[in-house]
N, C-alpha and C positions, 0 to 999 in steps of 0.2 A: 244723439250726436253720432256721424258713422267711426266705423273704426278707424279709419285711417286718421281722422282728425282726432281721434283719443291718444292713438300713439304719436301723432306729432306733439300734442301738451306733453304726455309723459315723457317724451324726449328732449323738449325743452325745457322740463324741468330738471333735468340733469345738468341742466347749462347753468341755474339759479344758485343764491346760496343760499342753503338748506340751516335751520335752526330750530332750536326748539321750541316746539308753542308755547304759546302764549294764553291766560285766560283774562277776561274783566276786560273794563274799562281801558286800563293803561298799558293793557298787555304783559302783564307781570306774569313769573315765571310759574308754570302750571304746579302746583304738588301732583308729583307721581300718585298717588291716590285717586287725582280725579281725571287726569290725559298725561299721554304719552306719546308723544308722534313726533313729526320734525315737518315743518311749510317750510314753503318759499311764495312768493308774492311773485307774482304775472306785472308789468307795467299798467300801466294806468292808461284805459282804450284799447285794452287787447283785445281780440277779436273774439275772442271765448265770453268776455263778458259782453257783450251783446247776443249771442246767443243765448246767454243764461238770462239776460236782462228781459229779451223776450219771451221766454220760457215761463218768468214769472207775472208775465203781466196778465197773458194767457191765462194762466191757472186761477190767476186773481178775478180775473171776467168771468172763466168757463166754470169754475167753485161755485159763483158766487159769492165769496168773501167782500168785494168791492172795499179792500182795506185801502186807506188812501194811502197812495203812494203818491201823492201830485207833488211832492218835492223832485222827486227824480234825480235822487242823489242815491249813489251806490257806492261802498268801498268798492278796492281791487280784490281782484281774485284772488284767493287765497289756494294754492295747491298743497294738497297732504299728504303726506307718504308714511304709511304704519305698517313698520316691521312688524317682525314677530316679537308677541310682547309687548304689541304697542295698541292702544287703546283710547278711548276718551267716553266717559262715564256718562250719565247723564246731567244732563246742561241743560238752560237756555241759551238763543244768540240775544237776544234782546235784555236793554237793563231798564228797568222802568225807572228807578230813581235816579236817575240821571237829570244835570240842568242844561244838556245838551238842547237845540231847539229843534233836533229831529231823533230820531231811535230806527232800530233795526225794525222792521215789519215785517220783512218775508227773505225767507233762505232759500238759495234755488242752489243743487245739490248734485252733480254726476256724480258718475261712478266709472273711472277713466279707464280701466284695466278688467279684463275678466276674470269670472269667479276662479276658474283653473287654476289659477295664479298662487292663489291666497285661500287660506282655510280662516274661518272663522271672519270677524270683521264685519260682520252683520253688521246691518243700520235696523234701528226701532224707535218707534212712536211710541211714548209710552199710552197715550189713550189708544191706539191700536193693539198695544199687548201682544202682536206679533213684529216676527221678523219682515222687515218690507224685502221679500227679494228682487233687488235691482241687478240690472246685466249691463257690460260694458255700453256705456253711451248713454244709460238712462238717466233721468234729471226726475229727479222731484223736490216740488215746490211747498212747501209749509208755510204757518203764519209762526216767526221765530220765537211766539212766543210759548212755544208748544216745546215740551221735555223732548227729549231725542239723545240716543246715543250712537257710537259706532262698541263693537263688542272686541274685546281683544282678539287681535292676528294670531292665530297659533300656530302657522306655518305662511312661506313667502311673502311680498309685500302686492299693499294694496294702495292704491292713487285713487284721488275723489281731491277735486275743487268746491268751492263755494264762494258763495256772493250773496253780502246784504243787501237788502233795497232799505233805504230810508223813508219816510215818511214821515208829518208830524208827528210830536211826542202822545202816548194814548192819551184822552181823557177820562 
């Protein structure tokens, strides 16, 4: 994503109101143990999510993965802001037990602000075992049923959106 479109999200989300995340199903409030950050939510068709939407269909084809997504159903974007001190552990986006008739499949991921900014706040795959270093604009695409963290902020803050794609439930 270029720069200039990274600071307009982060500038629009200054406009949003900001809360504290959420984890699960119903969005219940995270225990400080596992995330700490504060989103705000993008409208629904905002323009970021079609870049993210194609982003991930890409990776989906260009992978190989060919996970079905033919529902084509995505939440909104979700934008995050993590101070210092602010963190989210390792997670999945995806809940398998769910009797919903679709699930998370794939998380398409920027990274809105540059490293400069912000110390610490690493993003990691845990089958990777390293730190993925992403630079302002970069997107990566995962299947969300893969562990992943962001690492706590230990100085300035850091912006990074996401977006699920839905697809039928695994079998």
């Amino acid at each position: 994503i270029p720069s200039e479109l990274c600071d307009m999200i982060v500038a629009e989300r200054q406009t949003l109101v900001d809360k504290a995340a959420g984890v699960g199903l119903d969005n219940q409030v995270a225990p400080d143990t596992l995330r700490k950050t504060s989103v705000a939510w993008a409208d629904r068709n905002h323009w970021l999510e079609g870049i993210l939407l194609n982003n991930a269909h890409y990776a989906n084809r260009e992978a190989g993965w060919n996970i079905d997504i033919s529902s084509h159903y995505n939440e909104q974007v979700q934008l995050a802001k993590y101070e210092t001190g602010h963190f989210y552990d390792w997670h999945k986006d995806t809940f398998f037990l769910t009797t919903a008739e679709t699930c998370r499949k794939l998380t398409s991921l920027p990274l809105l602000n540059d490293h400069s900014e912000f110390s610490g706040g690493d993003f990691q795959l845990q089958n990777v075992r390293e730190t993925i270093n992403l630079k302002k604009g970069s997107v990566i695409v995962f299947p969300s049923y893969l562990d992943h963290r962001a690492t706590e902020v230990t100085s300035g803050t850091r912006y990074s959106a996401a977006l699920w794609i839905h697809g039928p439930n695994f079998r």
